[in-house]
ZAMARGU-4260 file (C-alpha; in steps of 0.2 Angstrom, whole numbers, plus 5000, padded with zeros to 4 digits):
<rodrens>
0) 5703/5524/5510 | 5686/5521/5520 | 5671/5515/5510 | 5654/5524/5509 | 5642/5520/5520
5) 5630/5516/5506 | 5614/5514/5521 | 5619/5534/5525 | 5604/5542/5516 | 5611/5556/5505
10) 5603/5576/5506 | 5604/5589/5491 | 5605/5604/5504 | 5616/5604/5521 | 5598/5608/5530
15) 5590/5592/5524 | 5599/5584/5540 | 5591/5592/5550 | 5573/5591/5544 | 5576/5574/5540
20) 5580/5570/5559 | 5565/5581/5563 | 5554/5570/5554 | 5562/5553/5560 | 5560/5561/5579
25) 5541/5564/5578 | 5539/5549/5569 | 5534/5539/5585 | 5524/5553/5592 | 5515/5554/5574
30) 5511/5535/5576 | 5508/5536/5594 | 5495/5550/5596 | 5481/5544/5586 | 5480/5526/5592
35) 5478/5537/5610 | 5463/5546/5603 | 5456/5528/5594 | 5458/5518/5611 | 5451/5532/5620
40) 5435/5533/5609 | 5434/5515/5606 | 5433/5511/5624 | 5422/5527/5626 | 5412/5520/5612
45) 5410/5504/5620 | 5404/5509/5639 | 5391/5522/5631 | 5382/5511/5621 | 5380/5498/5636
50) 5374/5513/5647 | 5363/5523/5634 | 5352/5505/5635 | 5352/5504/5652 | 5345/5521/5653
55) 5334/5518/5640 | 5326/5502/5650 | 5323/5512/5665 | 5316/5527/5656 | 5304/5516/5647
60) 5296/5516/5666 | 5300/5532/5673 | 5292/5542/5659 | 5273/5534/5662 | 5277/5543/5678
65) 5273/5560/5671 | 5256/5555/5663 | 5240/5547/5670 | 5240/5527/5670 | 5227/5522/5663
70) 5224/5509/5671 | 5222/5520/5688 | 5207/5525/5679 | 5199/5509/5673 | 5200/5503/5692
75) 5192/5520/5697 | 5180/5517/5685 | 5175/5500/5689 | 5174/5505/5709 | 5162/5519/5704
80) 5152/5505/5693 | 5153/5493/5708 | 5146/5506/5722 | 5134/5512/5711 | 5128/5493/5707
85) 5128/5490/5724 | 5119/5506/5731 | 5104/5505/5716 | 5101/5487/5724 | 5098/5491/5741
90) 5091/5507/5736 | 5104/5521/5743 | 5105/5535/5730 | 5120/5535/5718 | 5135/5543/5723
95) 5148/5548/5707 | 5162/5556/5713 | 5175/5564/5701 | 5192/5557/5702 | 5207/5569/5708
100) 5215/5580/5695 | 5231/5572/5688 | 5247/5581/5697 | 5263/5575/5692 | 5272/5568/5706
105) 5288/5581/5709 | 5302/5566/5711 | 5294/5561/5694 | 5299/5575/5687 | 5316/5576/5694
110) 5320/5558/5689 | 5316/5559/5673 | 5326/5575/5667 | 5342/5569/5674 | 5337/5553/5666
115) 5334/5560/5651 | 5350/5574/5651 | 5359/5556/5656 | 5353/5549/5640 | 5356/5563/5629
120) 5372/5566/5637 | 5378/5547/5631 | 5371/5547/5614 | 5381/5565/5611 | 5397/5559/5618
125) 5396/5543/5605 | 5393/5555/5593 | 5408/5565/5596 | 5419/5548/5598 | 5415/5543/5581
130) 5419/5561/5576 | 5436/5560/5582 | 5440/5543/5576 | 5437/5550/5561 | 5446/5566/5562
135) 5461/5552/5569 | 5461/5545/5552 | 5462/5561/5543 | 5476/5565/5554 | 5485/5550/5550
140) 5483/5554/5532 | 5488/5571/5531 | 5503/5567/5540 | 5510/5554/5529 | 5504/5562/5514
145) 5523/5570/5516 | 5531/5549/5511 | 5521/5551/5493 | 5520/5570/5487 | 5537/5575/5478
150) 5542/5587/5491 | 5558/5593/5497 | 5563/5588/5517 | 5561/5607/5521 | 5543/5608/5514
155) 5537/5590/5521 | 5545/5597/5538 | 5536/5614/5536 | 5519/5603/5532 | 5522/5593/5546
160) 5523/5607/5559 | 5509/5615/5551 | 5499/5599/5556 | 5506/5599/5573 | 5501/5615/5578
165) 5483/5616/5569 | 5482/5599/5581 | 5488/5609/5596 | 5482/5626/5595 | 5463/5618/5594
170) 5466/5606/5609 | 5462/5590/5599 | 5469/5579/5616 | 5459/5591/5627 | 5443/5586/5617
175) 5445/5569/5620 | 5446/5572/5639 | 5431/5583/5638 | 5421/5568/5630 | 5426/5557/5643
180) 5423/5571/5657 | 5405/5572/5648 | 5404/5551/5649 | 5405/5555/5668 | 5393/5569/5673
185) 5381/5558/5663 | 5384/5545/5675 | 5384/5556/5691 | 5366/5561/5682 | 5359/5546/5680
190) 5365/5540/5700 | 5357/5556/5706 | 5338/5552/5694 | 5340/5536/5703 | 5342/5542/5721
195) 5328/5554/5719 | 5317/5539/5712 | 5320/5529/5726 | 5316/5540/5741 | 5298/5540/5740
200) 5299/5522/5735 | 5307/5514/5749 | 5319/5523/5761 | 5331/5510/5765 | 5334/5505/5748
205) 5336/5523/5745 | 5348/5525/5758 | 5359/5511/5757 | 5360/5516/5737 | 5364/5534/5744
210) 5377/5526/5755 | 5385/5517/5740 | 5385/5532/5730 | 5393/5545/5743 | 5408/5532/5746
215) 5413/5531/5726 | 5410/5550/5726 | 5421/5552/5741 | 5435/5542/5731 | 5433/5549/5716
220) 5436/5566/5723 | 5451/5561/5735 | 5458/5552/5717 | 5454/5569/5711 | 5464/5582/5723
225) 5478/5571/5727 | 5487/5573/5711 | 5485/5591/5715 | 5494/5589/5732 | 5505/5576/5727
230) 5515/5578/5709 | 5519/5559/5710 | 5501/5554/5710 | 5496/5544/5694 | 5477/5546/5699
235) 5468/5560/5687 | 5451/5562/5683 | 5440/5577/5673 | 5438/5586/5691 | 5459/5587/5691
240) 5462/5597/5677 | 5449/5607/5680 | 5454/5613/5697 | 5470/5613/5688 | 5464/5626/5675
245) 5454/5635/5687 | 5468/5637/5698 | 5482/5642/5685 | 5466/5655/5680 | 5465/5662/5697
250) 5485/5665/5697 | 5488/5672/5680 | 5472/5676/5673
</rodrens>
C-alpha cells in the first residue's frame, strides 16, 4: 500500500485546491509588482533631486532677470555724479537725466516660467514617488495579511482579488508612468528656458545647444513611433503610449 505523501498540504473543502494554487500562482506577481513600483521611484527619486538643484542654481540667476539690478543703478548714479562734477568745474550747466523705466526683457520672462514649471514639475514628481513607495508598502501588507488572519483559502483568495482589481481598476502601474512622463516634460522644459536664455546672449552658443537638443528630440521621438510600427521594438517612452491611447481612442472611442 502506498504511503502518504506527508509534504502534500491537506484542504477541508474540494475547492480549497484550487484557491490554494490561485494563491501560490500570484505569489511571484505579488512579490514582483511592488519592487517594480520601489525601483521605479527610487531611481525617479534619485534623478529629480539632482535635477531640482541644478534648476535651482540656475534660477538663483535668471530670476534677478525680472527685477532691476541694483547695481545698474548705482553705476547710473555715479555717471550722473561724475558729469555733473565735471560740468560744475568747467562751468557748463548741470544736465540730470532720468534713467529709462525698468521693462522686463521678454526672453526673461520666458526663461524663467519654464524654469520655474521645470522646478515645480520635479519637486511634484518626488512628491508623488514617495507617495507611491508608500502606497507599495501598504500593498505588500494588505496582501499578506491573508498568511496571519484565520481565514479560510476561499476568503484569502476572494481578499486577494479584491486587492488586485482595487490595484487595477485605478491604474496604479499607469501612475508610475505618468510620474516618469512628468520627470520628462520637466526636462524638455528646462532644455527649452535654456534655449531661449541663450539666444539673445550669444547665438552660436545658442545654436550649437539648439543643434544638441534637436538631435536627442529627433531620437527620442524615432524611439518613440518605432514600437508603434514595429511590435518587436523594446524601445518605449511616455510619447508611445500615448499615441498608443490616443489611437485605440480614435478607433473605438
Amino acid at each position: 500500500m502506498p504511503e502518504k505523501d506527508s509534504n502534500k498540504p491537506t484542504y477541508d473543502n474540494s475547492e480549497d485546491f484550487i484557491w490554494d494554487t490561485y494563491l501560490k500562482a500570484s505569489k511571484d506577481e505579488d512579490e514582483a509588482r511592488p519592487k517594480n513600483w520601489e525601483g521605479s521611484t527610487t531611481g525617479i527619486l534619485t534623478f529629480t533631486g539632482l535635477f531640482a538643484a541644478t534648476v535651482a542654481a540656475f534660477i538663483v540667476e535668471s530670476y534677478k532677470l525680472l527685477s532691476v539690478d541694483s547695481g545698474d543703478q548705482t553705476v547710473h548714479l555715479l555717471s550722473q555724479l561724475l558729469v555733473a562734477t565735471a560740468n560744475a568745474s568747467s562751468g557748463l550747466p548741470v544736465i540730470v537725466t532720468t534713467p529709462k523705466p525698468f521693462s522686463t526683457p521678454p526672453a526673461a520672462i520666458v526663461t524663467n516660467a519654464l524654469w520655474f514649471s521645470s522646478l515645480l514639475i520635479s519637486l511634484i514628481c518626488a512628491l508623488l514617488s514617495t507617495l507611491v513607495q508608500e502606497l507599495s508598502r501598504a500593498y505588500v501588507q494588505n496582501i499578506n495579511r491573508r498568511k496571519v488572519l484565520h481565514e479560510t483559502l476561499r476568503e484569502r483568495a476572494f481578499s486577494h482579488i479584491f486587492i488586485r482589481m482595487g490595484v487595477n481598476r485605478y491604474g496604479m502601474d499607469q501612475f508610475v508612468s505618468w510620474i516618469v512622463a512628468l520627470v520628462h516634460l520637466a526636462v524638455f522644459l528646462f532644455a527649452c528656458g535654456l534655449l531661449v536664455l541663450l539666444f539673445p546672449i550669444d547665438r552660436i552658443v545658442a545654436v550649437v545647444a539648439t543643434a544638441i537638443l534637436g538631435s536627442f528630440v529627433l531620437v527620442y521621438f524615432s524611439a518613440s513611433l518605432l514600437p508603434l510600427l514595429e511590435k518587436s521594438c523594446p524601445y518605449r517612452t511616455p510619447i508611445t503610449y500615448l499615441i498608443a491611447f490616443v489611437d485605440w481612442s480614435a478607433l473605438f472611442g
